[in-house]
C-alpha positions as a LaTeX table, in Angstrom:
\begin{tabular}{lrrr}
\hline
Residue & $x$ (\AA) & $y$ (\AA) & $z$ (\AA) \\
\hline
Unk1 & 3.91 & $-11.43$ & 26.62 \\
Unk2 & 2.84 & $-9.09$ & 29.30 \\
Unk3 & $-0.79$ & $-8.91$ & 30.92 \\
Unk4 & $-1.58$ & $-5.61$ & 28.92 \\
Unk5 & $-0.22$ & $-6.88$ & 25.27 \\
Unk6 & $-2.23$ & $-10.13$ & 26.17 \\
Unk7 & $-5.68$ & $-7.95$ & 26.78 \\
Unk8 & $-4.74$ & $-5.59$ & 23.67 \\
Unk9 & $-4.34$ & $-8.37$ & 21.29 \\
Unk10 & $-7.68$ & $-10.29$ & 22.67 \\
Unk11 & $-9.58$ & $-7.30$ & 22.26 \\
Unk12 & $-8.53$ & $-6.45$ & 18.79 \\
Unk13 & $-9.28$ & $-10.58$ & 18.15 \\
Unk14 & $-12.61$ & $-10.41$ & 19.24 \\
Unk15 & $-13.45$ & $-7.52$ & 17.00 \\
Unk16 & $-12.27$ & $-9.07$ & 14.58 \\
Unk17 & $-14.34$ & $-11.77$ & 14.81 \\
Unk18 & $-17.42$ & $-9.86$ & 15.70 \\
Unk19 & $-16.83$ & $-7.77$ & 12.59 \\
Unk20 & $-16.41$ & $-10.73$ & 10.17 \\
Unk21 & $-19.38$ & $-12.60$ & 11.58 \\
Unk22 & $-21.74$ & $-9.15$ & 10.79 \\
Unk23 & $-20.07$ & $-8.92$ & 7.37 \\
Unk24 & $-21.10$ & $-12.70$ & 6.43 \\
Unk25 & $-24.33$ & $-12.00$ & 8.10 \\
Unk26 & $-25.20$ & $-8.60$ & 6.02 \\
Unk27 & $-24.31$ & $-10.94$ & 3.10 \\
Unk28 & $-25.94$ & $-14.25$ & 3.67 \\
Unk29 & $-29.37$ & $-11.37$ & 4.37 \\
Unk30 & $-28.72$ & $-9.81$ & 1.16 \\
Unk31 & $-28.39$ & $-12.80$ & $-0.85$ \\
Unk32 & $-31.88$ & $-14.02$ & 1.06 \\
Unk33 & $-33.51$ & $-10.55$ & $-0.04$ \\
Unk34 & $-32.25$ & $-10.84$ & $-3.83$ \\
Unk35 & $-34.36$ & $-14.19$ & $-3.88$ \\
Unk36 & $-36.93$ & $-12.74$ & $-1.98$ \\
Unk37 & $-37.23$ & $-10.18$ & $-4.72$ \\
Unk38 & $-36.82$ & $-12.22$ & $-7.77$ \\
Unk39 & $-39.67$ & $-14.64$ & $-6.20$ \\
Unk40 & $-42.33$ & $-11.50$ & $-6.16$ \\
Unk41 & $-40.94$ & $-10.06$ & $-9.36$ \\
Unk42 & $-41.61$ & $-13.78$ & $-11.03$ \\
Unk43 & $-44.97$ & $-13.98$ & $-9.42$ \\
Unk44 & $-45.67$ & $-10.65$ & $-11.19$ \\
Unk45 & $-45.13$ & $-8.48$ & $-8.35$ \\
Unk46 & $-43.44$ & $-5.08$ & $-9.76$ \\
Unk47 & $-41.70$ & $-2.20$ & $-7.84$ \\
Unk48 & $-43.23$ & 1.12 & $-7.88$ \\
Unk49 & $-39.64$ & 2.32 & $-9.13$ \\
Unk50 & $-41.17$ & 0.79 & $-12.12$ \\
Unk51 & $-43.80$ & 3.23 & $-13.23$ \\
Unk52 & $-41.59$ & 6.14 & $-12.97$ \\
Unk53 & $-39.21$ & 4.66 & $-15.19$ \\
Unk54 & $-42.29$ & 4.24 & $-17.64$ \\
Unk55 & $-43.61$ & 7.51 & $-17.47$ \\
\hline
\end{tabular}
């Protein structure tokens, strides 16, 4: 494998690996923020989404 293909194939590696590590971070967060928001909602919290629904 030359220099170059070695260098091409890290790079695309590394992106890879950056990319998958900001995916399962994005969803870890989300999950985190989906408790987050059933916690207030169960405290009796509500969005303001909600009144315009109601109206």
């Amino acid at each position: 494998m030359s220099v170059h293909a070695l260098y091409v194939t890290a790079a695309y590696v590394i992106s890879a690996v950056v990319l998958a590590g900001l995916i399962g971070w994005i969803l870890f967060d989300q999950q985190a923020r989906k408790r987050d928001l059933a916690e207030l909602e169960a405290s009796g919290v509500r969005r303001r989404s909600d009144k315009a629904r109601k109206s």
